[in-house]
C-alpha positions, 0 to 999 in steps of 0.5 A: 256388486258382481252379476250373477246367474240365477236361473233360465225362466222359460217364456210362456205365453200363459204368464207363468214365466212373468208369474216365476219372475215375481217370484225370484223378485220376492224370494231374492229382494231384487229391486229392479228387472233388467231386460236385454235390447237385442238390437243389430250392430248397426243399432236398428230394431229386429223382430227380436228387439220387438220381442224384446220390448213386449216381453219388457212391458209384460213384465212392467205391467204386472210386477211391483219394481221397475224394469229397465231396457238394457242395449245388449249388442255384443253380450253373447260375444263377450260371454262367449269369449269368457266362456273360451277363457275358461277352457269351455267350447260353443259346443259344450256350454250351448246351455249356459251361454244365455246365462252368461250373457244375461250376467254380462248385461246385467254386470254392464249395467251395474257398472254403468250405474256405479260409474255414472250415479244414474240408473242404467238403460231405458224405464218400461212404463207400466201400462195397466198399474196392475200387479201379480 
């Protein structure tokens, strides 16, 4: 199974994004949502980690599949670097790299559950049950 990029969901602070997410969720099958843990190097949480973590359990909270925290340290240098390979520069590929990145974390973790059995990252518990 290979990680490929679909789409750049815009967050909103209306729900429309988690909305949008559900959406490709029905329209594409998906069993699980993967989202990245931007954590520093040193692997201490930032405000980005927090942001992360929120949009996490927005997404738990309301979507019929589970959603799984993945550590994403590194995932834009690596697609930077496959970017590079490609003959691309930083500065004509600024719109995709956070797709390539998202492809890098979600093929690490497929990888990770392929290679160990078990399902990569950390679960987000649903607080409120409730679905979109």
């Amino acid at each position: 199974m290979l990680a490929t990029p679909l789409e750049t969901v815009q967050r909103s602070v209306d729900g429309a994004d988690v909305v949008h997410i559900g959406s490709l969720i029905t329209e594409h099958d998906a069993i699980e949502v993967i989202v990245g843990l931007p954590l520093s190097l040193s692997g201490a949480h930032t405000a980005s980690t927090d942001d992360a973590l929120d949009f996490a359990q927005r997404l738990a909270d309301r979507l019929d599949v589970p959603v799984r925290m993945i550590d994403e340290r590194l995932s834009t240098v690596s697609a930077q670097s496959a970017m590079r390979a490609s003959g691309r520069t930083t500065k004509n590929s600024r719109s995709v790299i956070d797709q390539a990145a998202a492809t890098v974390i979600l093929q690490q973790a497929l990888d990770v559950e392929r290679t160990s059995g078990q399902p990569p990252g950390t679960l987000v518990d649903p607080r409120s049950g409730t679905t979109s």
